[in-house]
C-alpha angles and dihedrals in degrees: 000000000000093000077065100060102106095057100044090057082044100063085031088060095051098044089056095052101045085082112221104173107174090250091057113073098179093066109048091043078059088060091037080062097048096048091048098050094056088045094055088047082061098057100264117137103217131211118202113207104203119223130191102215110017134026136312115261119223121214114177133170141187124186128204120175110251123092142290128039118246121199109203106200118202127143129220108218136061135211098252121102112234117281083044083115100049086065102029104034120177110281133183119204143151079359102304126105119216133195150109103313091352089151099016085091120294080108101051093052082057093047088055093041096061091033083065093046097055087046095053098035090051083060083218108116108129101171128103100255138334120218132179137207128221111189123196104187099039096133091034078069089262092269090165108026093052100082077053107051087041092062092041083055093043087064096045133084088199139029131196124195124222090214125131125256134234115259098273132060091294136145116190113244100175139020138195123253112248126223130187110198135179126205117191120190122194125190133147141285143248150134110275092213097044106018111018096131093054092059132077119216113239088184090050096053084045093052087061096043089050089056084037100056098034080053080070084069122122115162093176090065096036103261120138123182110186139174101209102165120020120181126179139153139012104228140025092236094043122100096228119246102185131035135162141187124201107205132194110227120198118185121170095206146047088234088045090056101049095050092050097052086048097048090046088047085054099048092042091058084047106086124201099193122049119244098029132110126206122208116199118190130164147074150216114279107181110052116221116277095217120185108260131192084253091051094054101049090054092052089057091054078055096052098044089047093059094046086072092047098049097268134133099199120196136180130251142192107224117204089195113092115232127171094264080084089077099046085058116047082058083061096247110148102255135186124185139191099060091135125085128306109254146129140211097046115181087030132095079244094069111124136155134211112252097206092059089062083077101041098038081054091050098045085051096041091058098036084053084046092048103042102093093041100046107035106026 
C-alpha cells in the first residue's frame, strides 16, 4: 500500500479542498461526483438519490458471486461553511496533513478507496457483494440519509464505518446515542422599574432547569447533559417572557436513553417559579452503537488482522455519533473507526497522520478479503 501513498494524499488534497459543508450543496454534490466516478471505474454500478436542500446521497454496489454481504459507511459533507479552504488549505507537515474535514471524513473516503483497489486488483473477493454509502447530511444528523443507510444495512451481514480513529492503534467498537432537545420556558412581562413584581422571569426558571437538567451528567457511565445555545429576552429592562435552551443528550445505552428523556420530562413538568410553564420537545436521533457479540467478533478479526500488518489494535467507546449507529441498532455486526488516525475534529486543529492512509487500507482491503472464510 505504501507505494501507493502519493496517490492516496492526492486524491486526499483535492477532496479537502473540494469544500462540502453541510450548508453548501454544491459542493458536496461535487464530492458526491468525484466519489462516484472512481467507484464506477471500479466496476460499481451507482445509484444518486436527489435531494432538494442537502446533499445527494450515493448508494453503489458490485456483486461478485461468493458469499456474505458487506455495507461500507462514509459521508460526503463536513462541518466548514464555504471559503473555510481559502484560509485553511490542505497541508501536509511533519507528517500530518491538516485541513477543513481533513479527518471528518475526506480520509476515510481515501482509506476506502484504496482499500477497494487493492481488493479488486488482487483479483481475490470472494463475498457476495460489496456497497457503499455515501451520506450528504451526516453532521446534519443524517436526517435524510438515514432511511437509506438503514435499508443498505438491512441487506448486509457487515458494516464498516469510514469514520476516523483515535491517535493509537484503535478501532471504535461503540458509540452514544445522540439526542437534540429543545426547552422552552414561558412566563410574563413586565417592566423591571414600574412593574417588576407583576412579571415572571422566563430566563430565571430557565436558569434552574438548566442546573437541574446538567445535575443528570454522568461522564463515568457515558451521559452527557449539555446547554449548548440559550436565548431570552428582548431588552435589558424587560422581565423576560420567553427563554430556551437547545441541549446535547449522550446516552451509551438504549435503557440509559430512555431514562434520560423520562427524568427530563419529569423535571421539565416540575416548575420553580410560580406562574411559569416549561415545554420539552426532541428526541434522540442517533440511536446508541452498543458493543454486540457480532461486533466484537468482528473486532477480534480486526485485531488479529493487524497483528500481521504491525498493528496493536485496541477498542474504544466514542462519544462522538457516526452512521454506523444505524447499522447497529438494527443488529448488524458493525466496526468503526476504518478510517485514518487522527484528533480535534471540528477544530482548525483537525489533523490527521499520513502514514496511517496506507495501514488503515490495508487493514480494510484484508478484512474485506477474510470475511467469508472466517465468519461464514
Amino acid at each position: 500500500m505504501e507505494r501507493h501513498l502519493d496517490r492516496m494524499v492526492g486524491l486526499w488534497k483535492a477532496l479537502v479542498e473540494t469544500e462540502s459543508g453541510s450548508a453548501y450543496k454544491p459542493g458536496v454534490d461535487r464530492v458526491n461526483e468525484m466519489v462516484r466516478n472512481i467507484l464506477v471505474d471500479l466496476g460499481f454500478t451507482c445509484r444518486l438519490i436527489r435531494q432538494e436542500e442537502v446533499g445527494n446521497h450515493l448508494v453503489a454496489t458490485r456483486t461478485f458471486g461468493g458469499r456474505g454481504r458487506v455495507l461500507l459507511s462514509c459521508h460526503l459533507d463536513t462541518v466548514w461553511p464555504e471559503g473555510t479552504a481559502a484560509e485553511w488549505p490542505f497541508r501536509v507537515q511533519d507528517g500530518r496533513a491538516t485541513g477543513p474535514g481533513v479527518v471528518d471524513m475526506k480520509g476515510g473516503i481515501v482509506v476506502m478507496i484504496e482499500a477497494l483497489r487493492h481488493l479488486l486488483a488482487s483479483g481475490t473477493c470472494g463475498l457476495e457483494r460489496i456497497s457503499v454509502v455515501g451520506a450528504g447530511d451526516e453532521e446534519l444528523g443524517s436526517q435524510t440519509a438515514r432511511a437509506i443507510i438503514e435499508s443498505e444495512a438491512q441487506q448486509a451481514d457487515w458494516c464498516f464505518v469510514m469514520e476516523s480513529a483515535p491517535p493509537g492503534d484503535f478501532l471504535v467498537t461503540a458509540r452514544r446515542a445522540v439526542g437534540n432537545f429543545r426547552l422552552r420556558v414561558e412566563g410574563k412581562t413586565a417592566h423591571c422599574g414600574t412593574r417588576y413584581e407583576d412579571g415572571i422571569s422566563a430566563v430565571r426558571e430557565l436558569a434552574h432547569k438548566i442546573l437541574a437538567f446538567e445535575a443528570l451528567n454522568n461522564p463515568a457511565e457515558g451521559i452527557i447533559v449539555s446547554a449548548g445555545l440559550i436565548r431570552g429576552g428582548v431588552a435589558r429592562q424587560v422581565v423576560p417572557d420567553v427563554a430556551t435552551a437547545i441541549f446535547d443528550v449522550r446516552a451509551r445505552t438504549r435503557a440509559q436513553q430512555e431514562e434520560l428523556t423520562a427524568r427530563m420530562t419529569a423535571i421539565a413538568a416540575q416548575p420553580t417559579l410560580p406562574g411559569t410553564r416549561c415545554v420539552l420537545e426532541g428526541e434522540f436521533h442517533r440511536p446508541p452503537f452498543e458493543e454486540s457479540p457480532g461486533g466484537l467478533t468482528l473486532f477480534e478479526l480486526a485485531r488479529e488482522t493487524g497483528r500481521g500488518l504491525g498493528m496493536d489494535l485496541k477498542g474504544c467507546i466514542r462519544g462522538g455519533g457516526s452512521d454506523g449507529s444505524f447499522a447497529a441498532a438494527l443488529g448488524v455486526p458493525t466496526l468503526d473507526g476504518l478510517g485514518p488516525v487522527g484528533d480535534h475534529i471540528c477544530s482548525r486543529r483537525e489533523y490527521g497522520e499520513v502514514k496511517s492512509l496506507p495501514a488503515k487500507a490495508a487493514l480494510l482491503a484484508c478484512l474485506l478479503r477474510q470475511l467469508p472464510e472466517r465468519l461464514l
